[in-house]
N, C-alpha and C positions, 0 to 999 in steps of 0.2 A: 024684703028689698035686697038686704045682702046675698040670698040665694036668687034672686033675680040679676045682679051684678054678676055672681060666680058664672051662670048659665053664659048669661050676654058675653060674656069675657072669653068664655069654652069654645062657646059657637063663631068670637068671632077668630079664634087662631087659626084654624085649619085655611080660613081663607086667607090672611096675610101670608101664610108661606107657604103654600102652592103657587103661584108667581114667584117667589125668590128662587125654587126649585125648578121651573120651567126657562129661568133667568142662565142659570146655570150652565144646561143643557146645551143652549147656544153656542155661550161664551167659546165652552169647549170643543162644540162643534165647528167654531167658526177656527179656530186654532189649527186644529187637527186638520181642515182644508189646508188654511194657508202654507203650514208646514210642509203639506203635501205638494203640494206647486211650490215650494221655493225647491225642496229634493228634487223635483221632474227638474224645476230651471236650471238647478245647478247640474244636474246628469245632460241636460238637453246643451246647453254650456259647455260644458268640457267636452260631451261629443262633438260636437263642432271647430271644440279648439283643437282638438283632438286632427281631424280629420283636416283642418287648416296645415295645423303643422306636420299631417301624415304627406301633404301635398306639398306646401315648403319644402319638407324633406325631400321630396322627389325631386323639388329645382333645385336643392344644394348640393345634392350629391349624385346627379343626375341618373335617376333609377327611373326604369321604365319608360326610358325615350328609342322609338325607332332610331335604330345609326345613319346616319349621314354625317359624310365627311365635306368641309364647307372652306375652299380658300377664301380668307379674310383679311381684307386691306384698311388700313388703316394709316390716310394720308397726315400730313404735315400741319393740316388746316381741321382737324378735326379735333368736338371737344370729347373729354369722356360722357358725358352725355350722349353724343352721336356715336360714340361704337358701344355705349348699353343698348342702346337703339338699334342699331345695327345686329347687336346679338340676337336682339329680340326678332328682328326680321329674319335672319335666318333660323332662327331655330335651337338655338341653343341655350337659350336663356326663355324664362316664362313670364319670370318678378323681375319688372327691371327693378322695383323700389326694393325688393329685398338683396337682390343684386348689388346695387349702389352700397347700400346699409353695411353688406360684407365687403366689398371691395373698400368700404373707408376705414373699420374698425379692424380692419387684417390688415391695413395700409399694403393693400397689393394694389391699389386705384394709382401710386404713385410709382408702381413699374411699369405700367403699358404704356408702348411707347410704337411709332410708326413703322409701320414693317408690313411684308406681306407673310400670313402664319396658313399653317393646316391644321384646323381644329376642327373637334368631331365634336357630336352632340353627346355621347359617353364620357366626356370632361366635366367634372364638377365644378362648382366655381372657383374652388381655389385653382386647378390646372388650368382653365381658363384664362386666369388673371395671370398665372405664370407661363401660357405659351402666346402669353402676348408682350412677354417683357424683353429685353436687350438680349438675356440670354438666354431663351427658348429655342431647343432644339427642333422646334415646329417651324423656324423663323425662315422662310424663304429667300435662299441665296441665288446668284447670278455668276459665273463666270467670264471676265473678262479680259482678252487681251491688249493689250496696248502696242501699237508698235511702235519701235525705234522710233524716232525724227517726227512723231506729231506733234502738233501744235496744242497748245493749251486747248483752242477752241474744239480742235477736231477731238480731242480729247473729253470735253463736256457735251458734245453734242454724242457721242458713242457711249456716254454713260446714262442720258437722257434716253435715250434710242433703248436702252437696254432697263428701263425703270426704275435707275438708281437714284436722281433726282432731276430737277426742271434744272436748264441751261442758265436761265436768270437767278434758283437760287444758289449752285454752283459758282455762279460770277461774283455774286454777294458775299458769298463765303470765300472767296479769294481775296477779294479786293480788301476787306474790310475785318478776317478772323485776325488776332493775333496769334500766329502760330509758334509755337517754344523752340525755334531754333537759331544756333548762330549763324547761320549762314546765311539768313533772313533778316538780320537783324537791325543793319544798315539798309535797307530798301522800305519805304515808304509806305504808309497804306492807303487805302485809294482806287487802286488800278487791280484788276487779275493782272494782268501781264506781271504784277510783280511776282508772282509764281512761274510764269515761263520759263521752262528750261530746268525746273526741278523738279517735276510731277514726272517718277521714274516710269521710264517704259519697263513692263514686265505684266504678266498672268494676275490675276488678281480675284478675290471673294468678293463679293460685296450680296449686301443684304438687300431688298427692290420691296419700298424704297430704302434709302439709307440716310443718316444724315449726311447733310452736304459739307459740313466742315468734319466728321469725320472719315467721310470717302476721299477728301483731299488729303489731309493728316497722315492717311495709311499709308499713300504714295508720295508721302515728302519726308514721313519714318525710313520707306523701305529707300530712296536717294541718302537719307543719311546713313544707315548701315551700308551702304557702299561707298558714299564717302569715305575712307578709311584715313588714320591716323599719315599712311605711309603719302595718299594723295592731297591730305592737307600741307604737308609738307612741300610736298611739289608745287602746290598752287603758291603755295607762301615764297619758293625760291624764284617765281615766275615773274614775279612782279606785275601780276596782274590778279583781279578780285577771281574770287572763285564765277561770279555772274559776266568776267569777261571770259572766265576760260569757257566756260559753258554756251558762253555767245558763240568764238568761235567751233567749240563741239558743236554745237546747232548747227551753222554753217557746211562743218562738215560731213557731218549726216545726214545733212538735205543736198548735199552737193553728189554723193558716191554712193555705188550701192554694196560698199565694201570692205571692198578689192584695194581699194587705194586710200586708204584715209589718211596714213602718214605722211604722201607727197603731198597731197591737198593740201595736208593741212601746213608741207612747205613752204606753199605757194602762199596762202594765207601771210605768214611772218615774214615770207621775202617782201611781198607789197606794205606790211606793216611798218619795216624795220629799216625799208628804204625807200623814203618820201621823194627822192628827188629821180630818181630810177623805175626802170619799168612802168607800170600803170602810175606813177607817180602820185602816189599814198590814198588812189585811188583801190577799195577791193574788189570792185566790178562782178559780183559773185550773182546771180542769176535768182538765186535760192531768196535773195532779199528783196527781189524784185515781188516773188511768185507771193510772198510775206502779207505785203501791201495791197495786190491786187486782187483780194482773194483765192490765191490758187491755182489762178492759170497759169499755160506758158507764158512767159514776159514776152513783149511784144517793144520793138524799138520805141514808140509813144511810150511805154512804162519806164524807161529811162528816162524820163524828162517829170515824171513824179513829187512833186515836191513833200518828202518825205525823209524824215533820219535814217529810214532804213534804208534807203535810195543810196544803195551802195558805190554808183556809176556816179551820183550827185553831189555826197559826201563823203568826206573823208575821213579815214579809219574805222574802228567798229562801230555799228551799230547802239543804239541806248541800251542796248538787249538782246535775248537769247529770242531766234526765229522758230525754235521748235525743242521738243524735250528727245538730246541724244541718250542713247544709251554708254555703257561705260567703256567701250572699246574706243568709241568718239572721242569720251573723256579725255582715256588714255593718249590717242593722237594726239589732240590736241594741248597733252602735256609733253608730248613728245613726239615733235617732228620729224621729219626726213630731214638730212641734211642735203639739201639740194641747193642749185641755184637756176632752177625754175620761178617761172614769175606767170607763166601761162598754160592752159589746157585747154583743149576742145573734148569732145565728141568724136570717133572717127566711123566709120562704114560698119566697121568691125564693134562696134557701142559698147566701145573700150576710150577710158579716158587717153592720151596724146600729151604728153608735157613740152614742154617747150622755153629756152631761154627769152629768146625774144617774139618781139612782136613779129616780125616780116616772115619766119623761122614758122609759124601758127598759120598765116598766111599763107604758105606754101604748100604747107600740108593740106588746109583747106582745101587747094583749086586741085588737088587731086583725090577727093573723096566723092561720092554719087554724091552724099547727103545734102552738100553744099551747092550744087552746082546747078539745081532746080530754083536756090534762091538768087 
């Protein structure tokens, strides 16, 4: 029995562990797969990441883009969303979300600012973000001239004209910016007009667009460096505000094309300085008719205007400056002729004619062509 036990016991090992051995074989084969497919995913993986960020790379540093050069405007009313968009539309940009992602952690997304720029598709995105900033030398400027004696309005409507900004937010940003000067400082806000007569005539840069409060600012900097210490003075002996001398400079820079601004501007303080005399404190000046009416010639009906600036209607200056002189005008009108003129016309010869009196004007009159049709 016991060698029947040993036998039974012999015969039954072989078969219990050929299964644990076949057991084995598996396990390890199944290992050796998996292991093998996680190396393929992880190689499969990084090629792809690979090949993500070889392309990234190409929209950050912009390699391998055809060149084209793209004027790009970026209005007042736009967000940064709509000019990544707008990149994206033309061409210069691939990722707008990679885009955004760099422009917010460079905080370059908080210098683009409205302007018209020239940017190429060879810009990476950090030059991008910087030729769309304040001071980008890509930034599209304008040259403009101002003349002598225009009006505020004629003055926002020829900056509008030229794409520096809208008429309306130019008006906004007069009536309503607080601008850092003292010579502003007593005038009220509210009105453009309260800038009348300081927005200096002269050549000017401007960026298209520009902002509106500081396209106005440039031209109310460059009126105070010509304000000088020497004509504050004068204003000050004058006994009048700097916004009435300028009133009359207005005057007479819409009055002359010149030639003669110091008698004018006689004529002016003769009628001022003697109410009971000549036009009797009436300034009857033509140029505050034209103010009112928008621009025409006056016409006899525009003397009957019921307006402050209805010079024929009321008496002595004006609330304000009729147009922005430059500083010859200034000058006159810190420093008159001494005359005692009270009147001018027009003559044949379209040369101004002074004259003491009225009857004296008169005369002159019935013997010029000009007159003599009417």
């Amino acid at each position: 029995m016991a060698q029947e036990r040993r036998t039974r016991q012999t015969s039954e090992q072989p078969s219990s562990s050929r299964p644990q051995r076949r057991s084995r074989r598996r396990s390890t084969g199944s290992t050796i797969s998996f292991a093998a497919l996680y190396v393929i995913g992880v190689i499969g993986v990084s090629i792809l990441l690979a090949c993500i960020g070889w392309i990234a790379a190409n929209d950050v540093l912009a390699l391998n883009k055809p060149e084209k050069e793209v004027v790009f405007t970026i209005s007042s009313e736009d967000t940064f969303n709509d000019v990544v968009d707008h990149l994206e539309e033309e061409g210069l940009i691939e990722y707008k979300l990679l885009f955004k992602l760099f422009a917010t952690f460079t905080h370059g997304k908080d210098k683009v600012t409205m302007g018209t720029y020239t940017l190429n598709t060879d810009m990476d995105y950090r030059a991008l973000l910087s030729g769309m900033s304040i001071y980008s030398s890509s930034r599209a400027e304008v040259t403009i001239t101002i003349p002598e004696g225009y009006t505020l309005a004629q003055i926002f409507q020829l900056l509008e004209d030229k794409g520096v900004s809208t008429v309306e937010d130019l008006n906004e940003a007069a009536a309503n910016h607080d601008y850092a000067f003292s010579f502003l400082q007593d005038i009220p806000l509210g009105d453009p007009i309260r800038l009348e007569g300081f927005l200096y005539p002269d050549t000017y840069n401007f960026y298209t667009p520009h902002d509106p409060v500081y396209a106005i600012n440039k031209m109310l900097v460059n009126f105070d460096a010509k304000y000088t210490d020497e004509l504050r003075q004068q204003v000050a002996d004058s006994g009048y505000s700097i916004r009435e001398i300028l009133t009359i400079a207005s005057m007479i820079e819409r009055e002359t094309d010149g030639s003669d601004r110091g008698t004018i501007s006689s004529v002016i303080y003769n009628r001022l300085d003697n109410p009971d005399a000549g036009t009797m404190g009436y300034l009857q000046i033509d140029a505050t008719l034209a103010y009112i009416n928008g621009g025409k010639v006056p016409t006899a009906a525009d003397k009957e205007i019921d307006s402050p600036y209805n010079t024929y209607k009321y008496k002595g200056l004006p609330p304000a400056p009729i147009a922005n002189p430059g500083l010859e005008a200034i000058k006159a009108a810190l420093d008159p002729e001494d005359t005692s003129y009270f009147y001018y016309t027009l003559g044949d010869d379209e040369k101004h004619h002074f004259f003491k009196t009225y009857n004296e004007m008169q005369s002159f009159m019935a013997t010029q062509e000009l007159y003599k049709s009417n």
